[in-house]
N, C-alpha and C positions, 0 to 999 in steps of 0.2 A: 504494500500500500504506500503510494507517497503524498503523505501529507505537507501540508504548506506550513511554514512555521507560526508557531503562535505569534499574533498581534508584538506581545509584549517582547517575546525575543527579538522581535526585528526591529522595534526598539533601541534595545539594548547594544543593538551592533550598530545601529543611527550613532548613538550617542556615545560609543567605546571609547575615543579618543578625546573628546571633550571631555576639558578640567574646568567645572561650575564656580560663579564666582562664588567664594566662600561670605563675600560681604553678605549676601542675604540669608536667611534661613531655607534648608532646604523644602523643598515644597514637590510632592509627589500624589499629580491628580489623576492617574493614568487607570486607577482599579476598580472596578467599582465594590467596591469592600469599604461599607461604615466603620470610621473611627470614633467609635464611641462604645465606652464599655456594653458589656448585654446584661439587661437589666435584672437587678441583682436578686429577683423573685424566679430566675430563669436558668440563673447561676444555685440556689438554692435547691429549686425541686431538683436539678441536676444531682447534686451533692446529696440528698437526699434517696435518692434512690442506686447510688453505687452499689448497694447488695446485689443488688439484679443482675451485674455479670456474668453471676455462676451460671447461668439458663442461656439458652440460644435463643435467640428471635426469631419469629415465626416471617417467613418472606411476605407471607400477605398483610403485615405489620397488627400490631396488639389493637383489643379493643379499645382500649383508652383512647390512643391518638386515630385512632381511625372515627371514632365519635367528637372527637376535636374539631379536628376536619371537614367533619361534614355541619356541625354545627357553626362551624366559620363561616363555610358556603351559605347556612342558611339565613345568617344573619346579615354579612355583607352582603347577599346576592339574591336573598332573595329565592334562592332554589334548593328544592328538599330530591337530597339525593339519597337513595338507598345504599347500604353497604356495600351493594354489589357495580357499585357506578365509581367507585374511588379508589387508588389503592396507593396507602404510603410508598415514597421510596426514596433512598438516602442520596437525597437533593432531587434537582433536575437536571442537572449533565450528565447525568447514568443514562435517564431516560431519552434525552433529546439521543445521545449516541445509540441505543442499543435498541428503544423503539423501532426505529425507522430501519433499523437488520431483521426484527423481527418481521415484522409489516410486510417489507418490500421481500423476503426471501425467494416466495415462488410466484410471483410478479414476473411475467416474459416483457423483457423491456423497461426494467422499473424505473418511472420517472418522478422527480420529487421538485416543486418548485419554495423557493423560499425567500424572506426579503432579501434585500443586497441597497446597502451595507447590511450586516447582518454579525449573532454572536456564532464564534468559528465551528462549534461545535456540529451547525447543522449541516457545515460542509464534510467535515468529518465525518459523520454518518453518511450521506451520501457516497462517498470515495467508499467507506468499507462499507455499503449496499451494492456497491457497481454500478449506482442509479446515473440516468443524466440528470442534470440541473438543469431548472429554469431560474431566473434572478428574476424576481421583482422587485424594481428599481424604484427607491425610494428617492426623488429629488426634491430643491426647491420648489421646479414648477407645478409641480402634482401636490406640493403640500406637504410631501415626505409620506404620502399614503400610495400602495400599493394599488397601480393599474390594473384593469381586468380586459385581459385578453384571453375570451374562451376558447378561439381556435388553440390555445396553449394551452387550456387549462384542461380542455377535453381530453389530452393524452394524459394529464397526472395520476399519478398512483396518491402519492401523500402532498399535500400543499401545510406549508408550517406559518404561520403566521406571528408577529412579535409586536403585540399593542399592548400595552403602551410599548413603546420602541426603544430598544435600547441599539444604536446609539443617539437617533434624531430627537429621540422624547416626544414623535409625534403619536396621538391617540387617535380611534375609530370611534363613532359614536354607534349606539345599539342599533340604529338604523343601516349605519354603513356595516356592521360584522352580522346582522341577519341578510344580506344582501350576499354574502360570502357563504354563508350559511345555503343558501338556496343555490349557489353553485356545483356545491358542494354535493348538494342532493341531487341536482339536474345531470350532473356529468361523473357522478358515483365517486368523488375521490375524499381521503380521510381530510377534516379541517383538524388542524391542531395549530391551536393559541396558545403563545407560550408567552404566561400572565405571571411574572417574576417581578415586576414593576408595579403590579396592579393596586397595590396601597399605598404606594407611594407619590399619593398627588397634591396637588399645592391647595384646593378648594374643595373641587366636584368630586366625588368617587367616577370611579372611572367603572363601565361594564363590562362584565365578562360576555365571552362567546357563550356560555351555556345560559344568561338571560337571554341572548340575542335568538338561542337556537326554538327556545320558547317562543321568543317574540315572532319568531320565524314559520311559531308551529308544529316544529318540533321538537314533541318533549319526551320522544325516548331519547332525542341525544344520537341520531343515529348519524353518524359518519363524522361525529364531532367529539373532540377532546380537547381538554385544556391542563395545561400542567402550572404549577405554582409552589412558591418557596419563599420561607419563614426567615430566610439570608437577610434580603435584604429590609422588611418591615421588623423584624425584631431585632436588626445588628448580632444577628446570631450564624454564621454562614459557617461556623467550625460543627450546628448541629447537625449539618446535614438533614435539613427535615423537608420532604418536598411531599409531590403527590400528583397524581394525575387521574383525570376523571371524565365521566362521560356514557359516550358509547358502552353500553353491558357487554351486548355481544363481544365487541371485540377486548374488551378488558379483562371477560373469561378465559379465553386463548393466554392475552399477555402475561396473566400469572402465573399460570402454566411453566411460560417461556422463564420467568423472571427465577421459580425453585432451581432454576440449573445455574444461575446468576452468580449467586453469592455475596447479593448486595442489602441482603436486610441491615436495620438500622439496630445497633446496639440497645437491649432495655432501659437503660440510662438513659443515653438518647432521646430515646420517646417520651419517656416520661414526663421529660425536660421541656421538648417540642410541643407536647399537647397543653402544658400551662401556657405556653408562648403565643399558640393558636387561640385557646379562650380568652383572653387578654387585650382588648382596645385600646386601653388609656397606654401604654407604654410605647404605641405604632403611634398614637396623635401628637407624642412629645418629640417624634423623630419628625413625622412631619412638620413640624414647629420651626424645628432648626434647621432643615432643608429649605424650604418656604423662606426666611431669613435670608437664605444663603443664595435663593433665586432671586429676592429683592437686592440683594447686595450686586449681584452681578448686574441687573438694569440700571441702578443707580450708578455703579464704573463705568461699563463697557455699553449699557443703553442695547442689552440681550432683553429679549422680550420671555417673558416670563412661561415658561410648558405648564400645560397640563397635570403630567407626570414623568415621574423619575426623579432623579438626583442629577444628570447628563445637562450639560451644557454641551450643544452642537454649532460649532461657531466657524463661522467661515471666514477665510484670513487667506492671503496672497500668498503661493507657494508653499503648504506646508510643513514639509519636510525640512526647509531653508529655515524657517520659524518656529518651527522645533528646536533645533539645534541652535539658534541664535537665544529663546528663549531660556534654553538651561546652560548655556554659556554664561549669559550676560545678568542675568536675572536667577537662576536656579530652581526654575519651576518645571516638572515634566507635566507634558501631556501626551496625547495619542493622535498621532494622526490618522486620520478619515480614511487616506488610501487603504492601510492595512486592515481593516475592518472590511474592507471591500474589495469586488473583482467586476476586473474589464469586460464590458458585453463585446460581443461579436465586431461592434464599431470600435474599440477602445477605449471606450466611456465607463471611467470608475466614478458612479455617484458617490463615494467618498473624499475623493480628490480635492483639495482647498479648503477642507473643513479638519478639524480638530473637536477630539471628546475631550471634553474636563469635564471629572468627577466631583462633583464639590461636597464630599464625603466628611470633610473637617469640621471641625466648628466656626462657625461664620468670622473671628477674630481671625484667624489662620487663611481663611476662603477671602477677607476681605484685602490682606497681605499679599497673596499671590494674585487676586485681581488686578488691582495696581500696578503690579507689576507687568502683566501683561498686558493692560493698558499701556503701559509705557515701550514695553517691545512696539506692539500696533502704531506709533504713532513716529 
């Protein structure tokens, strides 16, 4: 298999030879991983249930957190799923890779389309499916929302979808993902919304595919999944707590697939996750200071404020050039846009002139590196 190097190592080889001025503090926006302790009711139940190592975890994850979870669903979202529509699993980069192996296995031709820019994982799966790709290309002029072109969409096997978006932080409305939803039905191929972002928004809650699938009409959920993770709303992304839901049918098969895996989540773990999941007020204090941290950046840089996420997606003259002059001169990494993305058939990387900053800090620290990169910009 040859995979494309991760984002962050090419990075690294970007910036090998540059020595960062020591004048400023260093300042590292490139992850998107909360810097803020995990709240210490989440750190307790943890410590609390360390007895639990002695036993093995069951792959279709314990009742506790499987009733967590679905009680999240019910309360954000509004939708009562059965036991058999959910299934824990330790995070969601297990499952963006190793779903789309299972899925796509005996698929003649397996074709998989997914955003671009996009998180690397779904190319990764694709490469170890043997799938071809479709990109849908997330720009400016489209809004950063994925185009629908069904003569493409008709050959897809799986279509992966990433609203809220990480890296552009743009969102669909219940209107626009029940619209995909109906694609999805009309031309037989699996929807999966990969909702990692999805409590992380500055005012509106943002919708899930599985309202949208309702709004759509359909409420077995058929050819529809959505996956989501406690990373990034709890500052907890060492729990590894994730999940994916939906479709019965095929989530029967997937666990199946999943007992050969060897990815269940430690009892500990769970434990730890299912307080995290029942839990609102400690996701509203992180949106607090995200929110902050996106006022901060309109008031520097005059970025217009997302929906959701934590991502600032900012477009700037030569990236790669502004990278490297940025942590030269100034000491602040970011991510450039190309590596998050690939060239369509014309050469056209809709990541290209843009850069992610994570504004993962506390706003003191986010207000510091802004400035700073205001001042490279100018």
């Amino acid at each position: 298999m040859n995979f494309e190097p991760y984002p962050f190592e090419k990075l690294n080889i970007l910036l090998k030879d540059i020595t960062p001025n020591d004048k400023y503090e260093p300042s590292t926006l490139t992850i998107g991983e909360p810097q803020f302790e995990t709240p210490h009711f989440i750190q307790e139940a943890l410590y609390n249930s360390v007895a639990q190592l002695k036993k093995y975890p069951k792959t279709a994850g314990e009742d506790e957190l499987i009733a967590a979870q679905i009680e999240f669903v019910s309360k954000r979202f509004n939708v009562n799923l059965s036991d058999k529509e959910i299934i824990p699993t330790f995070g969601t980069r297990e499952v963006l890779f190793n779903f789309p192996q299972f899925f796509l296995f005996d698929k003649k031709e397996p074709t998989i389309a997914f955003t671009n820019p996009f998180y690397q994982i779904y190319e990764g799966a694709a490469i170890a499916s043997k799938a071809k790709t479709i990109h849908l290309n997330l720009t400016q002029e489209n809004g950063f929302k994925p185009e629908i072109d069904e003569e493409k969409l008709s050959s897809c096997h799986l279509v992966i979808l990433n609203f809220p978006n990480n890296p552009t932080s743009s969102t669909l409305t219940l209107e626009e993902l029940s619209l995909w939803v109906k694609l999805a039905l009309k031309y037989d191929f699996v929807l999966l919304n990969d909702e990692c972002y999805s409590e992380i928004y500055t005012s509106t809650p943002i919708p899930s595919l599985l309202e949208a699938s309702i709004y759509a009409g359909n409420k077995t959920f058929k050819n529809i999944l959505v996956i989501n993770s406690i990373s990034k709303r709890s500052s907890a992304p060492g729990l590894r707590s994730g999940f994916i839901a939906g479709d019965e049918t095929i989530l029967r098969e997937y666990i199946k697939y999943r007992t050969y895996l060897g990815c269940a989540s430690p009892l500990p773990l769970q434990s730890a996750a299912a307080a995290a999941w029942r839990d609102e007020k400690h996701v509203q204090v992180a949106r607090d200071i995200y929110k902050k941290n996106f006022e901060a950046a309109y008031e520097i840089l005059g970025a217009q404020i997302p929906e959701a996420t934590f991502y600032l997606w900012l477009s700037v003259p030569n990236a790669l050039e502004f990278t490297k002059k940025l942590y030269k001169e100034y000491n602040v990494k970011v991510l450039p846009g190309e590596y998050l993305g690939r060239d369509d058939k014309n050469g056209f990387n809709p990541g290209k002139d843009f850069i992610r900053i994570a504004l993962v800090e506390d706003t003191k620290k986010i207000k510091s590196a802004l400035e700073r990169i205001k001042e490279c910009l100018s």
